[in-house]
C-alpha positions in Angstrom: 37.7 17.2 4.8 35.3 18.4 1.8 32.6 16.7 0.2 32.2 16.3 -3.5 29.2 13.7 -4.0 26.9 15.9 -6.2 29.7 14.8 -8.8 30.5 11.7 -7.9 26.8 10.2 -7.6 25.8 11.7 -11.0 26.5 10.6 -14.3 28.7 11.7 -16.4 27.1 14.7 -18.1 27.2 16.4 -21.9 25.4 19.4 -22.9 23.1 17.5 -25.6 22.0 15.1 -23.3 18.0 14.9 -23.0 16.6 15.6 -19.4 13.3 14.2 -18.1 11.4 15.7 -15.6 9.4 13.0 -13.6 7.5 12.8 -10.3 10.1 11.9 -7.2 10.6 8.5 -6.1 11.4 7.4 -2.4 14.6 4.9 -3.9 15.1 8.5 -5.1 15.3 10.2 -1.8 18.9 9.3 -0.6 20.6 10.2 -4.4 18.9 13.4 -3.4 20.3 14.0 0.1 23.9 13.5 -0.9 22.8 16.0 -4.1 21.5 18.7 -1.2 24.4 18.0 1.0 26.9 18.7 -1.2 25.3 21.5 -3.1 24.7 23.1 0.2 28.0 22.0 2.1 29.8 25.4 1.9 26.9 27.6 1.6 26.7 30.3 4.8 23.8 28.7 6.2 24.9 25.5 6.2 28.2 27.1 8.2 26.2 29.1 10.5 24.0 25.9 11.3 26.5 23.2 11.0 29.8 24.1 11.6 31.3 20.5 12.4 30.1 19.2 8.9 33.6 18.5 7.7 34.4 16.1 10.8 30.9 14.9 10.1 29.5 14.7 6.7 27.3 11.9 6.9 25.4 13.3 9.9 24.8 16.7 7.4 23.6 14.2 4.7 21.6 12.4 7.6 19.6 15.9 7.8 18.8 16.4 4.4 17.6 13.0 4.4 15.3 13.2 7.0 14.4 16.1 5.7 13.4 15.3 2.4 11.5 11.9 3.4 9.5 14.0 5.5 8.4 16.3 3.0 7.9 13.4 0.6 5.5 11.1 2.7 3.5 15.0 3.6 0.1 14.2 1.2 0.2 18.6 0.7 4.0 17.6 -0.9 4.8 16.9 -4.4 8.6 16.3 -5.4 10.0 16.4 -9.1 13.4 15.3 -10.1 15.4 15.7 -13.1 17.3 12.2 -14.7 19.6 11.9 -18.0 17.4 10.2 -20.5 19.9 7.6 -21.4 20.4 7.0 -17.7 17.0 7.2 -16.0 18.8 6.7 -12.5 20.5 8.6 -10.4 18.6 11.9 -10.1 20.7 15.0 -11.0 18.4 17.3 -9.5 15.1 17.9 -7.7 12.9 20.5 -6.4 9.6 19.9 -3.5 6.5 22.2 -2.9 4.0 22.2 -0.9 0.5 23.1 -1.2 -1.5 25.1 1.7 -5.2 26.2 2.3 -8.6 24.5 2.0 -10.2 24.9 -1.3 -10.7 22.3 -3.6 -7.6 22.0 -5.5 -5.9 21.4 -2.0 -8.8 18.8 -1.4 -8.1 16.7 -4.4 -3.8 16.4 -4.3 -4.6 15.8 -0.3 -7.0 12.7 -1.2 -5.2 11.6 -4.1 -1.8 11.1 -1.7 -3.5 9.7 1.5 -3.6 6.4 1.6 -3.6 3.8 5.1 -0.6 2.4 3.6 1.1 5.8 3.0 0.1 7.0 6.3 1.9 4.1 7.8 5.2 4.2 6.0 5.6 7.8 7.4 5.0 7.2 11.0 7.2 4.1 10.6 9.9 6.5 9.4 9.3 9.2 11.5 10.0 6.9 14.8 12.8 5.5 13.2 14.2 8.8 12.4 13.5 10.0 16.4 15.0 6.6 17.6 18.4 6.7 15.4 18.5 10.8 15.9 18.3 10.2 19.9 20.8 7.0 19.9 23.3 9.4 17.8 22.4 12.9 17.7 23.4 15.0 15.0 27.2 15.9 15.8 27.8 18.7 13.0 24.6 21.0 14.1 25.1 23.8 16.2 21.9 23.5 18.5 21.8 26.9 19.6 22.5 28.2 15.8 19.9 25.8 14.7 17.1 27.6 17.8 18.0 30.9 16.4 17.2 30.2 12.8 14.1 28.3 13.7 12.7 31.3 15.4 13.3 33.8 12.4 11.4 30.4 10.6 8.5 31.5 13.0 8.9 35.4 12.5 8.8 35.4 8.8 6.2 32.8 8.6 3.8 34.5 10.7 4.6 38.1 9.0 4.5 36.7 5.5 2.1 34.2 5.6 0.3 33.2 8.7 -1.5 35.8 10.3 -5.0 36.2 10.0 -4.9 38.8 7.5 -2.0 37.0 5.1 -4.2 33.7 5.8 -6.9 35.5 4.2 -4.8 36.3 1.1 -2.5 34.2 0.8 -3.7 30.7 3.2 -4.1 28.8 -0.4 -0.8 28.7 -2.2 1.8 26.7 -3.0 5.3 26.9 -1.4 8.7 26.5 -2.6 10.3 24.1 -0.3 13.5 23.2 -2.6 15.0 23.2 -5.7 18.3 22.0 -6.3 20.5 21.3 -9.2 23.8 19.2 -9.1 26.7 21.0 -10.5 27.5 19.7 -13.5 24.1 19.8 -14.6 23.6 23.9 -13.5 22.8 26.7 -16.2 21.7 24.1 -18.6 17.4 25.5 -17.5 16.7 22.4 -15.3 16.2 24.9 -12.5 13.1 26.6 -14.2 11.8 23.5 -15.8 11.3 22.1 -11.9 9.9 25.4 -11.3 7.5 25.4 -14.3 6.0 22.4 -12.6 4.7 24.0 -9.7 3.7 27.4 -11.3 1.6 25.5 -14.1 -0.2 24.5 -11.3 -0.4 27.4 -9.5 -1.7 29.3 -12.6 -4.3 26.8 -13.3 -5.6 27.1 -9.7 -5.5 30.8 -9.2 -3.1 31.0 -5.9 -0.1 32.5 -5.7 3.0 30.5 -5.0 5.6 31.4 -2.0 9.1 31.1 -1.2 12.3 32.0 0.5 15.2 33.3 -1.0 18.8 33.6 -1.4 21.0 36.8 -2.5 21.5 34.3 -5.9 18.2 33.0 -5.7 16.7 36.2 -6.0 18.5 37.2 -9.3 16.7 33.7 -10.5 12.9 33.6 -9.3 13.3 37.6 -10.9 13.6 36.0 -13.9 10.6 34.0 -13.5 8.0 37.0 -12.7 8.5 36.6 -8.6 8.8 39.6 -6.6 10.2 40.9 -3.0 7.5 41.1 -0.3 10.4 41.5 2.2 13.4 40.6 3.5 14.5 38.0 5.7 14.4 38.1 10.1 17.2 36.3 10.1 20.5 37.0 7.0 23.3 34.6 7.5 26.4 36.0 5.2 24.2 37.2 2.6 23.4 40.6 2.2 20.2 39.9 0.7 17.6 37.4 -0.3 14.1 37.3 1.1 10.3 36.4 1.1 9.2 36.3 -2.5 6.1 35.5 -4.7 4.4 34.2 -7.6 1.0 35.8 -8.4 -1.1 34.3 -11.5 -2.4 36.2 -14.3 -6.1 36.1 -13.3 -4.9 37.3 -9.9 -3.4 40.4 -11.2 
């Protein structure tokens, strides 16, 4: 059994069609984990972490859900999708980041998304998400798979980014937590306009801005000025990829 609902949940597409970035929605959120699952169905890590995902698919999507809610209703995220401008609905792509440290461009985007009634909708969907994941776990992860890859999570994290001297670096930045594009709408620069949103901002604050690569994604954030600090703890199938970065002008 394969998945194909990048395709079948977008609509249809033509290569004059206008594209609109805008700020991510939460009626947005579960276009976007059928978009993720899909584009990420057959990549390696997706097999190395969950290898029953063809008996289960809507457990993988489930994940990417979850996953994306959480990163939406986090006041340091911000998420951007891309819609057809004579649809407006659904998404056909999306990208999140995330913004770390203490000075006061961290300050602001962390008051201006903290609310009591934001704070509430995410621990209201966080306990839901704990009591549906414990009623029925997860069948298509590989829980020792997934232990593993969390733990070269931790490596690279604490190497790259948080120890005490890369906290004095690099502790304000912003982070690449995902940018994905649904197949029929790929090589058309929808990729790097998500990404322009996060580096604009970057630029204007002075920080650098973070993320983890792929062996592909490498070839693309080259293209947009980021360079290797290292590679990965942990490769699954590729035979590269790695930690990359974004540094500003006024930084360089």
């Amino acid at each position: 059994m394969t998945t194909n609902t990048s395709s079948a949940t977008t609509p249809p597409t033509r290569t004059d069609e206008k594209i609109i970035i805008r700020r991510m929605q939460f009626s947005d959120i579960p276009w976007l984990a059928r978009i993720a699952a899909s584009e990420y169905f057959d990549s390696d890590l997706t097999a190395f972490l969950c290898p029953r995902r063809r008996e289960y698919p809507e457990d993988l999507i489930r994940r990417f859900h979850q996953m994306i809610q959480q990163r939406f209703f986090n006041p340091r995220s911000l998420g951007f999708v891309a819609v057809v401008a004579s649809h407006k609905h659904p998404p056909v792509a999306y990208a999140q980041f995330a913004r770390f440290g203490d000075d006061a461009a961290a300050h602001r985007l962390v008051t201006a998304q903290t609310s009591i009634w934001r704070t509430l909708q995410a621990w209201y969907y966080l306990a839901r998400d704990r009591v549906v994941n414990c009623l029925w776990p997860d069948r298509s992860v590989d829980r020792e798979a997934m232990r593993r890859f969390d733990e070269s999570c931790q490596v690279d994290a604490q190497v790259y980014w948080e120890s005490s001297e890369m906290k004095s670096r690099y502790g304000n930045r912003w982070h690449v937590q995902s940018v994905v594009v649904s197949t029929p709408y790929q090589r058309r620069g929808i990729g790097k306009r998500l990404m322009s949103e996060v580096l604009e901002r970057a630029q204007a604050e002075g920080v650098v801005v973070g993320l983890e690569a792929s062996t592909d994604g490498e070839k693309l954030y080259s293209l947009l000025g980021f360079e290797l600090r290292g590679r990965l703890a942990m490769n699954v199938g590729d035979v590269a990829g790695g930690i990359m970065m974004w540094t500003p002008k006024k930084l360089q």
